[in-house]
Every structure is written in structure tokens, then in C-alpha cells.
Residue, then its C-alpha position, 0 to 999 in steps of 0.5 A: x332592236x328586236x324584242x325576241x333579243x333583250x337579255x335576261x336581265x332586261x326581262x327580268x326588270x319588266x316582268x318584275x315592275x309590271x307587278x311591283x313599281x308603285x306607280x300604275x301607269x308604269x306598271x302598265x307601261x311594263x306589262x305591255x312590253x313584257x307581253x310584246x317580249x313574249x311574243x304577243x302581237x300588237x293587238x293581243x297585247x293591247x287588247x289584253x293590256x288596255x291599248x297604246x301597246x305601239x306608243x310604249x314599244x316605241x318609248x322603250x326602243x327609245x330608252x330603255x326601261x328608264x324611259x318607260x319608268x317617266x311619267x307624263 
């Protein structure tokens, strides 16, 4: 799955719980993402999103947004 390829719909979720999900890291989590969807690469955004921009692409890969929404 390329990032460039996610449906209006998924987009839309991320951009939207990046600013409203109660929890901070998941927030977090969304930002990075999202700014990976808009074509930022890896060190812009997680430079621009404190760091482990990889590991998050890699959850999200891995199940979607429900997997970005768990918490440690």
C-alpha cells in the first residue's frame, strides 16, 4: 500500500484525529502519517512531528487506522 493510494475517506479520518482524538499520542501517531500522505518525506516529517515517523507507517500498514488508534 502506498500512502499517495488511501481513499478519501481514510484521509479524511487522519487529518481529522490528528487534531481531535482525546489521547495525545494518537494524535500524534495521525499527524505523522497524514503528513507522510501529503507527501512529506520520512525526515521532514518526523522532524516536523518529533521522530518515529517509520515505526507509525509501519503500524498503520499494518492495520490501518484502528491499529494507530491502540495505545502502548
Amino acid at each position: 500500500m502506498r500512502l499517495g493510494e488511501l481513499s478519501p475517506e481514510v484521509l479524511a479520518a487522519l487529518n481529522a484525529e490528528r487534531f481531535e482524538h482525546p489521547h495525545p499520542e494518537v494524535r500524534l501517531k495521525m499527524r505523522r502519517v497524514w503528513l507522510r500522505s501529503q507527501g512529506f518525506d520520512q525526515a521532514t516529517c518526523a522532524t516536523i512531528a518529533d521522530g518515529r515517523c517509520v515505526l507509525y507507517l509501519q503500524q498503520f500498514q499494518e492495520g490501518w487506522l484502528n491499529r494507530l488508534r491502540q495505545l502502548r
